[in-house]
N, C-alpha and C positions, 0 to 999 in steps of 0.2 A: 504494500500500500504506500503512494509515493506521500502522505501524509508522514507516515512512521519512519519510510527513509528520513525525510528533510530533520525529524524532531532527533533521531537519532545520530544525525550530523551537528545539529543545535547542541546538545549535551557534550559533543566533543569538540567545537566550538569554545563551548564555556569553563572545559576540563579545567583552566589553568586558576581559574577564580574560583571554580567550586573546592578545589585541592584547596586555597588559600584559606579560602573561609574556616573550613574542616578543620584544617590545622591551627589557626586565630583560635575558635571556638576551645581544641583540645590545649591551649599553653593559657588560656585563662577560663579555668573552669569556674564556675558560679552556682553555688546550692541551689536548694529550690527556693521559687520566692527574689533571690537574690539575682534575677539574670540579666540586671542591668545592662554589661558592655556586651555580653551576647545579642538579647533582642536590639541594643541600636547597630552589632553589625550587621546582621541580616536583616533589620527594615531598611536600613542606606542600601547595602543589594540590590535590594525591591524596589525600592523607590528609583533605585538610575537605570533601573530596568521596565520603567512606565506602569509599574503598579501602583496603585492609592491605597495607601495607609493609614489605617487608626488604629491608635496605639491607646493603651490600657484597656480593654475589653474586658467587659466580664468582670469591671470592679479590681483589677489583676494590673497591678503597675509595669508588669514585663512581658503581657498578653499584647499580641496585635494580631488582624485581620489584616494582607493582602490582597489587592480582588483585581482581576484585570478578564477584559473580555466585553461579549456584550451584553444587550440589557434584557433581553429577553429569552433569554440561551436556552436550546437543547437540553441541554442538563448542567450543573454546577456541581464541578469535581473539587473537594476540598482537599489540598497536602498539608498530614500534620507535620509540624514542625514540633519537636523534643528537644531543649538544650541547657536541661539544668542536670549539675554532675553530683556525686556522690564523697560525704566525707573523707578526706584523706587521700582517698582511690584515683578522685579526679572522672576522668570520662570512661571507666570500667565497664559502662552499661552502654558504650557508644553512640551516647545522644548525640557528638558532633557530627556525625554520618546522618543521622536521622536527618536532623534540622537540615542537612546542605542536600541530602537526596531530595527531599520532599520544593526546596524552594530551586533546584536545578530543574527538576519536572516540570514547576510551572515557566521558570523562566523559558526553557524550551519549548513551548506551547504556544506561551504569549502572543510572536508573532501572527501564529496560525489559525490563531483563536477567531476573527471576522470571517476566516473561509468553514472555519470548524461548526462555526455558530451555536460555539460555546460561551461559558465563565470560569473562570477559575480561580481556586480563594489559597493562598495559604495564611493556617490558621497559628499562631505560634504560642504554644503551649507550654507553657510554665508547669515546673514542682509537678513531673511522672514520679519521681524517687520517693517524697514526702507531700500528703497532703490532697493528692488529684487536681491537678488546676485543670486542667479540662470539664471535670465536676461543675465547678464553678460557671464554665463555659456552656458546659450544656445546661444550664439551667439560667443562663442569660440567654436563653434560644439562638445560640448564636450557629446550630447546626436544622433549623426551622425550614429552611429553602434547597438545603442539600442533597444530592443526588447519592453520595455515593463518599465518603471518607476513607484517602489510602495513606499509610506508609509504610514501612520498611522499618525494621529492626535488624542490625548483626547478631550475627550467633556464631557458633562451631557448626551449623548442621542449616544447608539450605532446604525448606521447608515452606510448606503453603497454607497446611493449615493448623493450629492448636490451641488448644484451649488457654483459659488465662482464669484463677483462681479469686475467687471475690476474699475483700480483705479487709479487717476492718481493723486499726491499729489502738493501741488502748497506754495511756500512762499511768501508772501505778504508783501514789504518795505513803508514806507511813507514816505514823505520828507516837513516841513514844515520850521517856521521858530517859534527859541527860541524869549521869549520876559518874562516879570512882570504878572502874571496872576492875579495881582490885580491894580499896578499901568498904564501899557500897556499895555494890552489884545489888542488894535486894533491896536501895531504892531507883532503881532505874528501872523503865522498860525499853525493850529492845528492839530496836525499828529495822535495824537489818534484817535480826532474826524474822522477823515479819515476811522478808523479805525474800531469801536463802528459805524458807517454811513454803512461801509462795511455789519456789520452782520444783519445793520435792513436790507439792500437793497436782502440780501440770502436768509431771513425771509420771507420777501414778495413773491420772488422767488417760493420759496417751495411751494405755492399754486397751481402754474399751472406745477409740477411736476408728471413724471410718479411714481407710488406706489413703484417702485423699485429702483428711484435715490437713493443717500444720500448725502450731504455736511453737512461738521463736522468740526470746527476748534478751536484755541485756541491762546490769545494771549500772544506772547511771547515776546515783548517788549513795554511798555506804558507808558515812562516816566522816568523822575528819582524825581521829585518832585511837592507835588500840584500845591506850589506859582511858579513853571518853564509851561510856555506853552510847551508840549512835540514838539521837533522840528524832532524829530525819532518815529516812532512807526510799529509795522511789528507783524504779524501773521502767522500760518501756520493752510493749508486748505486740507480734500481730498475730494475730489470729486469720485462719485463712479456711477454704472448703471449694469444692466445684459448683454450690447453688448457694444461692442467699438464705433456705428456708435451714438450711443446717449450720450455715453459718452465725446465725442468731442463737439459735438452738445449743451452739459453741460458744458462743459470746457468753452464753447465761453461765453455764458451768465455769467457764476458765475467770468471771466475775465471782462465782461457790467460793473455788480457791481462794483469791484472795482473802474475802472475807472469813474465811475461816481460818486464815492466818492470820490477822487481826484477831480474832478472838483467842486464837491459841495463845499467845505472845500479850497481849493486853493493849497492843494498840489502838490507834483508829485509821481506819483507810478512807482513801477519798482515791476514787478511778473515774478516768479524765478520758472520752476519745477523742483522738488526735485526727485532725483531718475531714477528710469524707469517707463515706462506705467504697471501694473499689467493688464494681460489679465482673460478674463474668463475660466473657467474650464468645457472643453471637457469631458463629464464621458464617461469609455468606458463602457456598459452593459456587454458586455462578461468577461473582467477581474472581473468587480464586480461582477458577478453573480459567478466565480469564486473562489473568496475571501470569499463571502458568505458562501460557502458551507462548507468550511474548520472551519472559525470561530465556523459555527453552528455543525460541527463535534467535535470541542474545547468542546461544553456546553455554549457556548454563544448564548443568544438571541438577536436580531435585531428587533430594534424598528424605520419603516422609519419612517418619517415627512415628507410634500413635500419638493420637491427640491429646490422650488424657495424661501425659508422661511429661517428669519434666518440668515443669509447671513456675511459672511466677505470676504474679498479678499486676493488673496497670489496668490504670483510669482509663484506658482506649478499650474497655469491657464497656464502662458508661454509654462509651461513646456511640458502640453496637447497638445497643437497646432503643438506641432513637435514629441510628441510622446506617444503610449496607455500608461495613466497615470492613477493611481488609488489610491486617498486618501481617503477610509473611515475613521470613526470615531469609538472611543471603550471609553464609558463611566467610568469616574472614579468617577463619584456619582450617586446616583438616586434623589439629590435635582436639578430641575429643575433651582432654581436661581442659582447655585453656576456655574457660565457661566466664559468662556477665558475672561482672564486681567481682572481678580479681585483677590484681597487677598486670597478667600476662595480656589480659583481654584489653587493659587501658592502652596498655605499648602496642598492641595490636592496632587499634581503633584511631592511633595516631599515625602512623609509618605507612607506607605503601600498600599493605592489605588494606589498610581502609580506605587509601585514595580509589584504590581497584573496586571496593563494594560503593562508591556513592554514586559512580560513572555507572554499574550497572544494573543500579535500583533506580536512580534519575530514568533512564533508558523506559525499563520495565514499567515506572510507574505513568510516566506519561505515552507511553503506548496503549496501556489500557486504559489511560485517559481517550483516546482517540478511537477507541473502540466505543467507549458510551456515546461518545458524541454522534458517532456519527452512523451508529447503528440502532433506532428504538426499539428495536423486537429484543435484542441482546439486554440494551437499559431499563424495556420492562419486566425480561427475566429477571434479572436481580431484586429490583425491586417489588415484584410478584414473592418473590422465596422470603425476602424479608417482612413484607405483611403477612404470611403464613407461619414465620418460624415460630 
């Protein structure tokens, strides 16, 4: 299709800025919330690129909307952009690929968009790590008019379709009392212990759990010294499942626990949830089958795994539920361990495997942009399968 030719010469075109950007993004990484000099490099992008921009969306100071195209389009393909990084780790989870694949597609398109008689949005999504800002986004309807939401995640294992784990994250306080942990221990209570009691009482938990829960936590405050009985001590926990009706149902138990470590210990607890609920992820088949064929028209091979394996969770499940959403995956090694939020995978995501996975999800994602467009019977299957699912 000489549409797919031109957008596939476009992306290579722009390889030398999209590498730039990628790499800007991975030497100043930025928390969630925090992604100040990220979204202004990629709205400047956009904007020298003839897209119109508004910036804070969604009540979200590092949220923007790109939109270019016309006014009354065919369909409207939204690319999300991901580019807030992970403590310490830095871009471990390879959001600077995300963000530069998803606004290479559109840039690629742009021109073609008045013959495509299309729109195109890219939407730039703050805090996937912590938090959900997409949440936020979808519930400022800011996905109301949308055809079709794609991007692209790296991984070890290129893949089309799999599940994604709803998640709901929980902060856990204790409240005891200071005292001599040598000369008065029995006028102190113990807020660690509350604490340390917490994780055996999840421990035990975990046996009569489905194969698919997870709780996972870390503590974040234990004290400030041995000979001090801790009269503070607090954690943070997620809690995870394949559906929302058990993940509640998990929320209440792993809420049991603590409070009965409070009562054991003499504390008092106060539990905080952090965030928004992360939903599960909707796959559509027809967009992936889609996407599929483009990649495998690239020279890429696809390697599925099952769907239900594997598993982490992200706010792009919200995103499913209100509209046909499609994240596969496009490997940036062939070591099996080198997996998201590790070291290996950050140095991965920065060097040449990641230059190599943005050029060929840019590619992939705007070919099957050009497939909605300018195919309806294709754009109402999708959209058929998702008011069914």
């Amino acid at each position: 299709m000489p549409f797919k030719d031109e957008i596939v010469a476009a992306v290579d075109r722009l390889s030398s800025k999209l590498i730039a950007t990628s790499r800007f993004l991975h030497l100043h990484p930025e928390l969630a919330y925090e992604e100040r000099e990220s979204s202004r490099h990629l709205t400047s992008l956009l904007k020298a690129h003839g897209f119109e921009v508004v910036e804070g969306v969604g009540g979200l100071p590092t949220a923007f909307v790109a939109s270019a195209g016309v006014d009354h389009p065919s369909a409207t393909i939204a690319f999300l952009a991901e580019y807030d990084a992970l403590p310490s780790l830095g871009h471990a989870c390879g959001h600077n690929l995300i963000a530069t694949s998803s606004i290479g597609a559109a840039m690629a398109l742009q021109p073609s968009l008045p013959m495509l008689g299309g729109r195109v949005l890219v939407i730039g999504c703050p805090a996937e790590e912590k938090g959900g800002g997409k949440i936020a986004l979808v519930k400022a309807g800011l996905f109301a008019n949308v055809s079709a939401a794609l991007l692209v995640h790296p991984s070890n294992r290129t893949e089309i379709f799999k599940s994604a784990l709803a998640m709901r994250a929980l902060k856990v306080e204790f409240f005891g009392k200071a005292s001599h942990s040598a000369a008065a221990p029995h006028l102190g209570i113990n807020a660690l212990d509350a604490v340390v009691l917490s994780f055996t009482n999840l421990n035990a938990l975990r046996q009569q759990l489905r194969q698919d829960a997870r709780i996972h936590g870390i503590i974040t405050d234990g004290g400030l010294a041995p000979n001090i009985i801790p009269d503070y001590a607090a954690a943070r926990f997620c809690i995870r499942a394949l559906d929302l009706e058990y993940l509640h149902d998990l929320q209440r138990r792993v809420v049991a626990c603590f409070e009965a470590a409070a009562q054991a210990t003499g504390a008092t607890v106060a539990i905080h949830e952090e965030g928004e609920e992360y939903h599960p992820m909707q796959c559509n088949r027809a967009l992936g089958t889609l996407f599929r064929v483009n990649l495998e028209a690239l020279g890429e091979r696809v390697e599925q795994t099952p769907e239900d394996q594997d598993l982490g969770s992200t706010d792009v499940g919200n995103v499913s539920q209100v509209v046909p959403t499609l994240q596969p995956t496009i490997a940036l090694t062939d070591q099996l361990d080198v997996v998201c939020h590790s070291t290996a995978f950050a140095e991965a995501a920065g060097g040449p495997a990641g230059d190599r996975a943005i050029l060929i999800a840019a590619k992939a994602l705007a070919m099957t942009a050009v497939d909605l467009f300018t195919d309806p019977a294709t754009l109402r299957q999708v959209q058929e399968e998702f008011q069914w699912a």
